[in-house]
N, C-alpha and C positions, 0 to 999 in steps of 0.2 A: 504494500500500500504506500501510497504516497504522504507527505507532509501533512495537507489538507485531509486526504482523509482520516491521518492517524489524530489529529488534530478535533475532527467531529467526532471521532468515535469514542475520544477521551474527553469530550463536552469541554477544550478548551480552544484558543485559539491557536494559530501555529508560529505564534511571537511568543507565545507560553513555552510550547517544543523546543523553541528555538533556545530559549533562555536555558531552561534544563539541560541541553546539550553542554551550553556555553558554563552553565556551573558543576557538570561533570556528574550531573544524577544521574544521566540519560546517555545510552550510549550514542553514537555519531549511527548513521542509516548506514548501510552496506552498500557497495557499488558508488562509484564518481559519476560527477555530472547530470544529466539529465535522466540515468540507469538507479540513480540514489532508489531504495525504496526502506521503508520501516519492515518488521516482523510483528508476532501477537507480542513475544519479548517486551518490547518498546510500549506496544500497549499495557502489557501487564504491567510494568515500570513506571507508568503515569497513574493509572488506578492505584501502586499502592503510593507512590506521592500522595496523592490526592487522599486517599485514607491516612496517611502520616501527619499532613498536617491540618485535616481536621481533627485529630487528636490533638495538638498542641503543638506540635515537634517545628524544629526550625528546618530552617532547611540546611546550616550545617549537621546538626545530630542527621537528619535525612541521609545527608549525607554519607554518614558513620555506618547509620544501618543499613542502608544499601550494600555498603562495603564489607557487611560481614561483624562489625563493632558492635559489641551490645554499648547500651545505651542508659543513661536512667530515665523513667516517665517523664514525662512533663507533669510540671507542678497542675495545681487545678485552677489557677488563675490564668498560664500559658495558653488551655485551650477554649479555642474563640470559635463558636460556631460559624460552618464552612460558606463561603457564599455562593447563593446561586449562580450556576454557571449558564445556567440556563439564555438560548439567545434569542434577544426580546421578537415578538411577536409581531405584525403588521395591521395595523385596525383601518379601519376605512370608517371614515363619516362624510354623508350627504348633507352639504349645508345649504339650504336656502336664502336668495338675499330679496329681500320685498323693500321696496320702494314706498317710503309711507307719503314723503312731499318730495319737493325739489330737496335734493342736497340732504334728505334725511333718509337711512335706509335702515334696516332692522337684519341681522343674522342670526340665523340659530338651523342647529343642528336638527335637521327633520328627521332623522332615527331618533331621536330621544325627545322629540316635540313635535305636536300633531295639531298643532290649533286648529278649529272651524274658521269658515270666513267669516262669521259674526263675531267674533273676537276678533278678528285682524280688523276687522271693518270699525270695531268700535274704536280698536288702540289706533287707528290712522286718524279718527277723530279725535283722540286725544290732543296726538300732537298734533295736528290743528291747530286745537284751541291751543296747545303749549307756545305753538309759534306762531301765531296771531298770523295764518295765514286760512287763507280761502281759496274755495272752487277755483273761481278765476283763476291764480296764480297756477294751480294746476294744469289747466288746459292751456295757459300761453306756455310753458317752459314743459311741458313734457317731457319733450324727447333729448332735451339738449341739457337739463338739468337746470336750469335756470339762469340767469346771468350772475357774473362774482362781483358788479359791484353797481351798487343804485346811489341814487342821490335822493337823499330826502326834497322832496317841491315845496316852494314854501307858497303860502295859501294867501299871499298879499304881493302886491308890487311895487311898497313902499321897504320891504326891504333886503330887494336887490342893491346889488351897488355896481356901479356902472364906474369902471375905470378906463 
């Protein structure tokens, strides 16, 4: 087997392998070059790492015992439960994005939210009223989202100022 596969089948990764090589737990693969392959050996070799130091053990004493060196236990504060090796999983979510005005949109996850249209209908009225905006505004800026900057009108013509 190769790198990668011995690498899954020991549920780590193969910078893990690579390490263990490099600190002499693990023997070097057989054959040069691109003919490299692992044995069960190698596998069995990682399994009981992986059993050693979820026990406590470092990975010098690992070391020792590998080699044939009895060893003492590890104290009971040494050993630290093993962490999952476990490699993370893929999720998929379908998010929705509803357009409540111009420039106001709402997102949420539609696997884990199901609103009716009378609530979406109601909460677009909300903001609404929240942004003191109206019908109208809707139907002029639909498509384009509205314009980014207005000018307040002023409602007399005593005070403009003409320069």
């Amino acid at each position: 087997m190769n790198l990668v596969e011995l690498a899954d089948r020991a549920s780590l990764n193969p910078r893990a392998v690579r390490f263990y090589i490099q600190r002499g737990l693990l023997l070097p693969p057989a054959g040069l070059g691109r003919g490299r392959h692992y044995s069960r050996e190698h596998l069995d070799t990682l399994v009981r790492i992986q059993e050693l130091q979820a026990a406590g053990y470092s990975l010098d004493t690992i070391g020792q015992i590998l080699s044939g060196k009895t060893s003492e236990p590890p104290t009971a504060h040494a050993a630290a439960p093993m962490r999952s090796r476990a490699r993370p999983t893929m999720t998929a979510e379908l998010w929705t994005r509803l357009k409540l005005i111009p420039g106001v949109e709402l997102h949420f996850d539609a696997t884990r939210h199901q609103p009716d249209a009378a609530a979406l209908l109601a909460l677009r009225e909300a903001v609404r009223a929240a942004f003191a905006t109206d019908q109208s505004d809707d139907d002029e800026n639909n498509d384009d989202g509205g314009s980014t900057s207005e000018t307040p009108k002023s409602d007399t013509a005593d005070e403009r100022s003409d320069v």
